[in-house]
VEXDREN-2710 file (C-alpha; in Angstrom, 1 decimal):
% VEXDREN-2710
k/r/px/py/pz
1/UNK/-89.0/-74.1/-71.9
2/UNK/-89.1/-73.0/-68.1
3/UNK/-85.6/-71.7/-68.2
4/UNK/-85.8/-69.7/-71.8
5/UNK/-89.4/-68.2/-69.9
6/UNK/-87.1/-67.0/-66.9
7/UNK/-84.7/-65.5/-68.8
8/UNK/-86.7/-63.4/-71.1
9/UNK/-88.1/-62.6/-67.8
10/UNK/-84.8/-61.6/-66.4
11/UNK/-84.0/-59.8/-68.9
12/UNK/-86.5/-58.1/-69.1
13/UNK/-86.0/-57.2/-65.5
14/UNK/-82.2/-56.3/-66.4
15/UNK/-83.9/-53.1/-68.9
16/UNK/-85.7/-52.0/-66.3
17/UNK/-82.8/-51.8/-63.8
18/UNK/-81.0/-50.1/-66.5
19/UNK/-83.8/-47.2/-66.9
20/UNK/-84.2/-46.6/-62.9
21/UNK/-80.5/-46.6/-63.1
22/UNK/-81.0/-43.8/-65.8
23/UNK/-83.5/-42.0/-63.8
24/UNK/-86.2/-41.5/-65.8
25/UNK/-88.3/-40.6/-63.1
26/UNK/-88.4/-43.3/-60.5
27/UNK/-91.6/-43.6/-58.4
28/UNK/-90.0/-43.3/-55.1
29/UNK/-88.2/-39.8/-55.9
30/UNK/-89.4/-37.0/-54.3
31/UNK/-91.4/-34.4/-56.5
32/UNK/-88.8/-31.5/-55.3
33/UNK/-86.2/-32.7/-57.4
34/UNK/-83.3/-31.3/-59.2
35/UNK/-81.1/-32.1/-62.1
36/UNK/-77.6/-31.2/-61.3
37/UNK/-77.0/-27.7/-63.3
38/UNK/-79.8/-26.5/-61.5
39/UNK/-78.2/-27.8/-58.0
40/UNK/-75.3/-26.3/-58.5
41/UNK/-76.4/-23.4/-60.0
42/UNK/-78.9/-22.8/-56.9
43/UNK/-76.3/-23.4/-54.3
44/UNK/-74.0/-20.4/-55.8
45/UNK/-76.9/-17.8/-55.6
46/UNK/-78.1/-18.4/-52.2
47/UNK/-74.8/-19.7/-50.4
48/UNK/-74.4/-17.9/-47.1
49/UNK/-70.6/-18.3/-47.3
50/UNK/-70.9/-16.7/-50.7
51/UNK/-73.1/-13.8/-49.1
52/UNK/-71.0/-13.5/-46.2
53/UNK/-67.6/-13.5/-48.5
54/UNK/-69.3/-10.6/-50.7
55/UNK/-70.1/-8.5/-47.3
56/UNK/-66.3/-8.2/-46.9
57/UNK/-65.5/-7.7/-50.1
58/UNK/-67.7/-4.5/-50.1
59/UNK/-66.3/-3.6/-46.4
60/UNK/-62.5/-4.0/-47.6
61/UNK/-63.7/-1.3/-50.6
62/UNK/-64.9/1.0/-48.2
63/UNK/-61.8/1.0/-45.9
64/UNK/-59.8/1.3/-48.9
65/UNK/-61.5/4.4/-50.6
66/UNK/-60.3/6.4/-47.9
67/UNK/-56.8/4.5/-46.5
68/UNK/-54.5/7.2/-48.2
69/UNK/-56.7/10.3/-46.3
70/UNK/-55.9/12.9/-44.4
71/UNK/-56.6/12.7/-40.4
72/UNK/-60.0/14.9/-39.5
73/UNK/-58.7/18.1/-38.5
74/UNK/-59.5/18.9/-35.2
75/UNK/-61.3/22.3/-33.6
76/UNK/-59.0/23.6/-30.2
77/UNK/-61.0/25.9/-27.6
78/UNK/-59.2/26.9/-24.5
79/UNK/-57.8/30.1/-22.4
80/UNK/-54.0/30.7/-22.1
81/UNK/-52.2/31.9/-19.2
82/UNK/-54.8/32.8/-16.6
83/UNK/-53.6/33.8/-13.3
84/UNK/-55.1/31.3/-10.8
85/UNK/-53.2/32.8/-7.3
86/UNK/-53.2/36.3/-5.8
87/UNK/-55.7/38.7/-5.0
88/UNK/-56.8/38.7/-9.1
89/UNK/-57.0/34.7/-9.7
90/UNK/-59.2/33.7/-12.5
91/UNK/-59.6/37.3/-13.6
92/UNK/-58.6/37.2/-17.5
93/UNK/-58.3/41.2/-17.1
94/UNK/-55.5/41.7/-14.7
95/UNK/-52.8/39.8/-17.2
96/UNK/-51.7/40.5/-20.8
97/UNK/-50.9/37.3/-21.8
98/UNK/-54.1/36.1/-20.7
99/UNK/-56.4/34.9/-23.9
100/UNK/-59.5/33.0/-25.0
101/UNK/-58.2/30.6/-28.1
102/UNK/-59.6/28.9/-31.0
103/UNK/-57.6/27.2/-33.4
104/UNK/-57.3/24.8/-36.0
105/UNK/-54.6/21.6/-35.8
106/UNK/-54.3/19.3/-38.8
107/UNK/-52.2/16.2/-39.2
108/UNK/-49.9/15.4/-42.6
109/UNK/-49.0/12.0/-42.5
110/UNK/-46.1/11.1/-44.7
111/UNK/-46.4/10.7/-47.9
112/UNK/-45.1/7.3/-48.1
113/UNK/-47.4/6.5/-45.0
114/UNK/-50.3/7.3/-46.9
115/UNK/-49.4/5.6/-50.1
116/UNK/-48.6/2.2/-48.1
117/UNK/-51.7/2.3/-46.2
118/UNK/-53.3/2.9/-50.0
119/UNK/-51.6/-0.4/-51.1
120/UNK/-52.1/-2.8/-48.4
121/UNK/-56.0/-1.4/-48.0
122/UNK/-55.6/-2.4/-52.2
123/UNK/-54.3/-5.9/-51.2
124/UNK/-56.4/-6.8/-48.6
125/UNK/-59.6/-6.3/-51.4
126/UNK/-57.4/-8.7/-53.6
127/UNK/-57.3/-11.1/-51.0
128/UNK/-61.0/-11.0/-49.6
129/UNK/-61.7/-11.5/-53.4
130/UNK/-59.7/-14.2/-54.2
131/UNK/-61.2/-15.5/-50.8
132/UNK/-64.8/-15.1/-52.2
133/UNK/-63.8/-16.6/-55.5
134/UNK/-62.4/-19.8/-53.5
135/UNK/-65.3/-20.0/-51.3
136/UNK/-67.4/-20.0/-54.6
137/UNK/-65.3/-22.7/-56.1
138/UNK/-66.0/-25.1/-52.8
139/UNK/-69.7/-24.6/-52.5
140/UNK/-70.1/-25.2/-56.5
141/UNK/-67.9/-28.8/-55.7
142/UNK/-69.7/-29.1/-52.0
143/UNK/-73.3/-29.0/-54.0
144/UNK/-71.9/-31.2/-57.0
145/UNK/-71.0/-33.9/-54.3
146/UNK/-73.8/-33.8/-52.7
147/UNK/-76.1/-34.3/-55.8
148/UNK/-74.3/-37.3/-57.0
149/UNK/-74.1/-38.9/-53.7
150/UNK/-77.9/-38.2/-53.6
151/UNK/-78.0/-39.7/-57.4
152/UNK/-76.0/-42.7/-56.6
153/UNK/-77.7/-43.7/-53.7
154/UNK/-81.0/-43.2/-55.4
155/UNK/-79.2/-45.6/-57.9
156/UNK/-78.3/-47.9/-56.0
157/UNK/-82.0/-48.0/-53.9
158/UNK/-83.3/-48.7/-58.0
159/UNK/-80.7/-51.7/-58.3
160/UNK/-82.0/-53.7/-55.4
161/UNK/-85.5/-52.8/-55.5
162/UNK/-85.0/-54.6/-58.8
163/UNK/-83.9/-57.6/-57.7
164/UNK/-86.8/-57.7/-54.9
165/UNK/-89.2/-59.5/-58.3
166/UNK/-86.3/-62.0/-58.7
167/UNK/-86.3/-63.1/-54.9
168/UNK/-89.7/-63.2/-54.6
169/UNK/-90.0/-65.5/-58.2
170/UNK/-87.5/-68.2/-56.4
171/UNK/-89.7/-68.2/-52.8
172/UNK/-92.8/-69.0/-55.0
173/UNK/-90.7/-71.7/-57.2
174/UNK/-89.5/-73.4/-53.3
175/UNK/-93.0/-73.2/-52.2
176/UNK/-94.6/-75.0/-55.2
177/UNK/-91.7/-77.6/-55.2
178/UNK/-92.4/-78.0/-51.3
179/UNK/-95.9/-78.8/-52.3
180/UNK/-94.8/-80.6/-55.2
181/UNK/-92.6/-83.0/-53.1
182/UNK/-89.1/-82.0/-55.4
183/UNK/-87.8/-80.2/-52.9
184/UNK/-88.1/-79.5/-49.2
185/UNK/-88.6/-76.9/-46.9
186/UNK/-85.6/-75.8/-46.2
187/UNK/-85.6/-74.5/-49.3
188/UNK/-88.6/-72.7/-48.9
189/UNK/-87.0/-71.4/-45.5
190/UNK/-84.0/-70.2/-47.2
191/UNK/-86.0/-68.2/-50.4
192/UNK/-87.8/-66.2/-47.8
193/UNK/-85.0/-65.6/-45.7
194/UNK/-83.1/-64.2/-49.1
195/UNK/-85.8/-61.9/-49.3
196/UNK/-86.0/-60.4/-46.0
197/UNK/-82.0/-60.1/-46.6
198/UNK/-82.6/-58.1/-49.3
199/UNK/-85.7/-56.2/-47.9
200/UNK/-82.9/-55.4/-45.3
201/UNK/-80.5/-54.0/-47.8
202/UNK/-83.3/-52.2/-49.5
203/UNK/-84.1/-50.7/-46.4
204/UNK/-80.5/-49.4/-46.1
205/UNK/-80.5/-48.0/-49.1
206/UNK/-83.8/-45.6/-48.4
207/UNK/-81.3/-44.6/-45.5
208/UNK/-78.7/-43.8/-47.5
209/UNK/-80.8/-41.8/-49.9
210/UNK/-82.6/-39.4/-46.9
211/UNK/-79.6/-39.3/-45.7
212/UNK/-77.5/-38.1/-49.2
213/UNK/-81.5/-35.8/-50.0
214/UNK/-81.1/-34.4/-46.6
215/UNK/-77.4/-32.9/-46.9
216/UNK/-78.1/-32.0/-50.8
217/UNK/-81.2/-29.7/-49.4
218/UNK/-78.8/-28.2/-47.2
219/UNK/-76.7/-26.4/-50.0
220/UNK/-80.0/-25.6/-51.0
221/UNK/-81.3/-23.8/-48.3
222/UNK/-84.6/-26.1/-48.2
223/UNK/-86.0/-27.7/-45.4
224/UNK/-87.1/-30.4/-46.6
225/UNK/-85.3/-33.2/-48.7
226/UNK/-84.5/-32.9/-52.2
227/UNK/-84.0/-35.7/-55.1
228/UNK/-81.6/-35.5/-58.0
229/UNK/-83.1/-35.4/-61.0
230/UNK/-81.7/-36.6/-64.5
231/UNK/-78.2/-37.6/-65.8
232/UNK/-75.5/-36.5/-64.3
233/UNK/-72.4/-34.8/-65.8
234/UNK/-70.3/-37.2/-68.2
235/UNK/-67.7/-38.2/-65.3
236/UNK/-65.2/-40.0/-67.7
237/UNK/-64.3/-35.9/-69.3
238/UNK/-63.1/-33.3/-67.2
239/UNK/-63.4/-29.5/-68.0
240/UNK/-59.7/-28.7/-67.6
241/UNK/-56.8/-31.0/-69.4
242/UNK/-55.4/-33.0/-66.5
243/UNK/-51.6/-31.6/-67.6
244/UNK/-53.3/-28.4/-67.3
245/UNK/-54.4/-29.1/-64.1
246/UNK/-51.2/-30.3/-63.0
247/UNK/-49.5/-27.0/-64.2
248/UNK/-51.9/-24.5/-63.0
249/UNK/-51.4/-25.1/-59.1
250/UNK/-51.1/-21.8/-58.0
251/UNK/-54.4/-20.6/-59.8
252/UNK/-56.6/-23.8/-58.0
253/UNK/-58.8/-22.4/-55.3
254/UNK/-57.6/-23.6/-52.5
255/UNK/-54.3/-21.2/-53.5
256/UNK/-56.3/-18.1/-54.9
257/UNK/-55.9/-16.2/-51.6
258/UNK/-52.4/-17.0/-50.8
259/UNK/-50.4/-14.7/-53.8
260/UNK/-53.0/-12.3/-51.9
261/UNK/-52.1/-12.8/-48.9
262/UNK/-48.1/-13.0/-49.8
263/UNK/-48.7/-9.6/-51.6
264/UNK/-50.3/-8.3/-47.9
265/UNK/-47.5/-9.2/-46.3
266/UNK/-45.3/-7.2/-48.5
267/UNK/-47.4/-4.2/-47.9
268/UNK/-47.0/-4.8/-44.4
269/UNK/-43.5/-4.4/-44.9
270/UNK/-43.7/-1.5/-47.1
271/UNK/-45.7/0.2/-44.3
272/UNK/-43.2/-0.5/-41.7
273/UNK/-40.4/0.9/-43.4
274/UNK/-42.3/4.4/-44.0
275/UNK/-42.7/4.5/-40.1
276/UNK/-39.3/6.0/-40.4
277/UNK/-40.7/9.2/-42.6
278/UNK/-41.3/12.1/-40.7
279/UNK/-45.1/13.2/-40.1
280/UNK/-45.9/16.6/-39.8
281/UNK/-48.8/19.2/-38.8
282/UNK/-50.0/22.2/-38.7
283/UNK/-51.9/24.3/-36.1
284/UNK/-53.2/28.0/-36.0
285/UNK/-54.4/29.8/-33.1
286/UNK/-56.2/33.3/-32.7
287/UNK/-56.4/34.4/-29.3
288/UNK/-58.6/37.1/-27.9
289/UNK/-57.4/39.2/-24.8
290/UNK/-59.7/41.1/-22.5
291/UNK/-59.6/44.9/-21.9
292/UNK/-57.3/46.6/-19.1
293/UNK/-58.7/47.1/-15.8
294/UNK/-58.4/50.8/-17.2
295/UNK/-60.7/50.0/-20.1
296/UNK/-57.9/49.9/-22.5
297/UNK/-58.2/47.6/-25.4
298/UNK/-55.7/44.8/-25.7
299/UNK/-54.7/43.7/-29.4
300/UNK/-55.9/39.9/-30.4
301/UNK/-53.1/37.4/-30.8
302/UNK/-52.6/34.8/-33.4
303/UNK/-50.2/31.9/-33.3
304/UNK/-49.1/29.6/-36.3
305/UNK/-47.0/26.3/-35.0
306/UNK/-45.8/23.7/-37.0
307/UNK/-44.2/20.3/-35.6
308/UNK/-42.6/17.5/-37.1
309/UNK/-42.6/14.2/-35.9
310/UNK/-38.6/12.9/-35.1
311/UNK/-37.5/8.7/-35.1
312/UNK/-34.5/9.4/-33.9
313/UNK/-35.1/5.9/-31.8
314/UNK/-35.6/3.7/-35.0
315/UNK/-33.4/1.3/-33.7
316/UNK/-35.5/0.5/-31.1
317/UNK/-39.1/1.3/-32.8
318/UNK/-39.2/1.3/-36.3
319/UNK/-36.2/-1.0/-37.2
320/UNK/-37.8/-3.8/-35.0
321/UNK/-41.1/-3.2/-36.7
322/UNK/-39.2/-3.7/-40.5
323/UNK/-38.0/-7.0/-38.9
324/UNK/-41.5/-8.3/-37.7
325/UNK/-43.2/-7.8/-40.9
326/UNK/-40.1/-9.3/-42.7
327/UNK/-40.4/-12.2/-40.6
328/UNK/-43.9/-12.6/-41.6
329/UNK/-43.6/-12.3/-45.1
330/UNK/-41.0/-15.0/-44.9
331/UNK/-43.2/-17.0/-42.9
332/UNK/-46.4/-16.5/-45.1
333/UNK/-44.1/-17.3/-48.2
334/UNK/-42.9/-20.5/-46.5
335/UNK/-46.8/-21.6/-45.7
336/UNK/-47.5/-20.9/-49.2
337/UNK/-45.1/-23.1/-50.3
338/UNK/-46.5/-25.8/-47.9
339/UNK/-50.0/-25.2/-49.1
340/UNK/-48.5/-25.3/-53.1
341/UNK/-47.1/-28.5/-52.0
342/UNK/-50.1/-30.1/-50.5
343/UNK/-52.6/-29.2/-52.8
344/UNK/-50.2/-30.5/-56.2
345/UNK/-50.1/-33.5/-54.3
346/UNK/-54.0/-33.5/-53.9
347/UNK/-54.8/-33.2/-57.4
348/UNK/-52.5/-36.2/-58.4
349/UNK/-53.9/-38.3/-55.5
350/UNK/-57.8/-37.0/-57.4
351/UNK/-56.2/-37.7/-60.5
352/UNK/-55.3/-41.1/-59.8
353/UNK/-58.4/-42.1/-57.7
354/UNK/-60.2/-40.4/-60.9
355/UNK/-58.7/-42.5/-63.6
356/UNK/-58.9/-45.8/-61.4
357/UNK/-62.6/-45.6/-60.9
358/UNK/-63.3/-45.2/-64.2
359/UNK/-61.5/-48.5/-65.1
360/UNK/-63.2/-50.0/-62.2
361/UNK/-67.0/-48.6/-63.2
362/UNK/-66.1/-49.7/-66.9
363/UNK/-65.0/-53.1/-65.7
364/UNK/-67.8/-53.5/-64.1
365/UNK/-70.6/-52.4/-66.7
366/UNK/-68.9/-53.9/-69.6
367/UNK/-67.8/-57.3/-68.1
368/UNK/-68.4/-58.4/-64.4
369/UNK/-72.4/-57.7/-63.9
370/UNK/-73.5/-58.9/-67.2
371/UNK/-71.8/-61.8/-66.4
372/UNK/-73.6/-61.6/-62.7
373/UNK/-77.5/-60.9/-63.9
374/UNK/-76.3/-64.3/-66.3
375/UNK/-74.7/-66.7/-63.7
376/UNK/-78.2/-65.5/-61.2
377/UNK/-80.7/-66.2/-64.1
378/UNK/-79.4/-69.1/-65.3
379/UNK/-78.8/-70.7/-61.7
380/UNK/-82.7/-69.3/-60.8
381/UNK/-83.9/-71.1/-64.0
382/UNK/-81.9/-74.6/-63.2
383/UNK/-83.4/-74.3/-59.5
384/UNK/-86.9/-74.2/-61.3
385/UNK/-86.3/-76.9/-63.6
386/UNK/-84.8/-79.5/-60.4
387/UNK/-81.3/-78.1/-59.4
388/UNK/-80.3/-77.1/-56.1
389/UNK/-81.2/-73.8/-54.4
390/UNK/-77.5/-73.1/-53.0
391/UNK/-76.0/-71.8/-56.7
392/UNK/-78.8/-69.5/-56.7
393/UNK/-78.3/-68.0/-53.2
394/UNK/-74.8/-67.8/-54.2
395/UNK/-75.2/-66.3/-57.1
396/UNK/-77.8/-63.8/-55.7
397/UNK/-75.7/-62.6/-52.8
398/UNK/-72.5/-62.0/-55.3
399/UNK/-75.2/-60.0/-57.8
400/UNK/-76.1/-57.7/-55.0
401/UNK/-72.6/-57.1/-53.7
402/UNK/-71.7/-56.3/-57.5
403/UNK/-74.8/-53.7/-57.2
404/UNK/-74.0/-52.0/-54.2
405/UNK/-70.2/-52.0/-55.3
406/UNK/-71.2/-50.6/-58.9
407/UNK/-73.3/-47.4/-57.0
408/UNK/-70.6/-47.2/-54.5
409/UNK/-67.6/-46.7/-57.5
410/UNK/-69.8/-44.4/-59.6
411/UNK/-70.2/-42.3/-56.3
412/UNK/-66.6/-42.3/-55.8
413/UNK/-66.0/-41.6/-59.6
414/UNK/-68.7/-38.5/-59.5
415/UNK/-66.8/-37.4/-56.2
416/UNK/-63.3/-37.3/-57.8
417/UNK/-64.7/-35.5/-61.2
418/UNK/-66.2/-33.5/-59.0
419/UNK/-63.2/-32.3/-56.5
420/UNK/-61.0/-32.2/-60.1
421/UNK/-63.7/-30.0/-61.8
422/UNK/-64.0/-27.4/-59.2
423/UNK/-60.4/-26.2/-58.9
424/UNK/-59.6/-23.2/-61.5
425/UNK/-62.1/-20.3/-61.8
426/UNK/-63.7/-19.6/-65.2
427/UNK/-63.1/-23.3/-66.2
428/UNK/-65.4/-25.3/-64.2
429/UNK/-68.6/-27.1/-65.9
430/UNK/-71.2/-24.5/-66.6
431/UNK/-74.4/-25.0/-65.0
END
């Protein structure tokens, strides 16, 4: 009778694990809360990286609108050939060729200058963008990581805080037995010493969970800590094929800026190269002479000059130049290849830590803690009815170890959903 009481007890205990686990609103959440759309959602508008990324995407646009323009032209004042020795220094009378100038002087870059410059300021918008769109990508999985460490620590908090009844049913059963004179008081010792324990790893736990609030406020941009609220994405479906995934390396965010940043480098190149184009410009003059010392009037001068820029040292200028920014192409292409390599390598690793903690969390829901809450009810109902304490403690300690190992491998499942989720633009989870 005792024991088919302690089980319907237990059990009844066991739903309302099962329903904090759920979060249906547990009392010791915080009222700022926030379900995870809404977190990650949040994160995207108000990110400061994101802000900061958009900032130079509007400043590579400006320097690009005018890359391919013309220099300013530039105003020239000045006086030609004024005597400054003899009797009639600094006189601009005494000598004809003396004259007061203004003029005019504007550079032509080469055409092919000009259109590199156009390109590579072109490429460098492609690459701050694809930079933006990769920052985007890791604050939207930075945020989703955060809210379901914050959700499966608040889980895991709701698991022992529903095994603190449990304990404190067994240190009431050793008391009474102590007074009753079946048992002695060691037990009662021990019960009471396997609730601090927990009380202990409760108190963890409410570490954990300030600790996991605190950094989820901080994609946030609050001050003060925030709860996750409601279920969490289904973590055994992912939003992009895993083949897909697999196949798709070079569009994953960690490798959006680097066909960017190979394509820059190729501009580079293209700029060096028309160094060896000739640059030209123009310049007018209109000088003014002064009268004769005999009042006679002098006729106004005007000069027209055009020069034209000459490599004839390419060898040593601009053929050393074409090598430099070869060289760094080749070198960019190379780390490319390195960063293609590490991040394919990263998504199988995800992949596989993915796939294993979902056979672990299923192993563990469908088979091991059932088995758990039974082998801890039945050996707290046999201590009732007589039996010793020590299967109980046992079978307590291995129940909360199963607990904190059950939060800890749905964490670790959210976090490799997450980092899996997060990697192609236009096909992550929609908040």
């Amino acid at each position: 009778m005792i024991i088919s009481f302690l089980l319907r007890v237990w059990r009844s205990l066991l739903w309302a694990t099962f329903v904090l686990a759920g979060f249906t609103s547990p009392a010791w959440a915080l009222a700022d809360a926030v379900s995870f759309e809404d977190a990650v959602g949040g994160a995207v508008t108000q990110a400061p990286l994101l802000v900061a990324g958009q900032a130079r995407a509007d400043a590579a646009r400006a320097e690009a609108a005018r890359a391919a323009a013309l220099p300013d032209p530039r105003l020239i004042l000045g006086i030609a050939n004024l005597p400054v020795t003899g009797a009639d220094a600094f006189d601009p009378r005494v000598d004809d060729m003396t004259t007061k100038q203004i003029g005019l002087m504007q550079e032509f870059p080469a055409k092919a200058k000009r259109e590199a410059r156009q390109t590579l300021a072109t490429r460098t918008v492609e690459q701050t963008v694809a930079q933006t769109l990769a920052d985007r990508l890791a604050v939207q999985e930075a945020t989703a990581a955060a809210w379901i460490a914050t959700w499966s620590a608040q889980r895991q908090l709701a698991a022992l805080a529903s095994l603190r009844e449990p304990a404190s049913v067994a240190a009431r059963t050793a008391k009474a037995r102590v007074s009753g004179g079946t048992a002695t008081v060691t037990d009662a010792l021990a019960t009471q010493a396997a609730v601090l324990e927990l009380d202990n790893r409760i108190e963890a736990a409410q570490a954990e969970v300030d600790s996991a609030q605190a950094d989820l406020s901080r994609w946030l941009g609050r001050s003060e800590p925030i709860a996750a609220r409601g279920e969490p994405p289904r973590f055994d479906r992912l939003p992009i094929e895993p083949d897909t995934l697999l196949a798709s390396v070079d569009d994953q965010g960690p490798l959006l800026s680097w066909r960017a940043r190979e394509a820059s480098a190729e501009a580079e190149v293209a700029a060096a190269v028309a160094e060896e184009r000739s640059d030209w410009s123009l310049e007018v003059n209109y000088g003014q002479r002064d009268r004769a010392p005999d009042g006679m009037p002098r006729s106004d001068m005007l000069m027209v000059e055009v020069s034209i820029g000459l490599p004839v040292f390419a060898r040593n200028r601009q053929d050393r130049g074409i090598a430099a920014r070869r060289a760094e192409l080749q070198a960019v292409a190379a780390e490319r290849e390195d960063a293609r390599r590490v991040q394919q390598a990263a998504v199988r690793r995800a992949l596989v830590g993915w796939q294993a903690a979902q056979r672990q969390v299923a192993r563990l829901e469908q088979d091991t803690l059932p088995l758990a809450h039974d082998r801890a009810a039945v050996a707290l109902a046999a201590y009732a009815g007589g039996a010793n304490l020590q299967a109980w403690l046992d079978a307590r300690s291995a129940e909360i170890d199963l607990q904190l190992e059950h939060a800890r491998l749905l964490g670790e499942l959210g976090r490799s959903w997450a980092a899996l989720a997060y990697l192609l633009p236009g096909k992550e989870p929609q908040p």
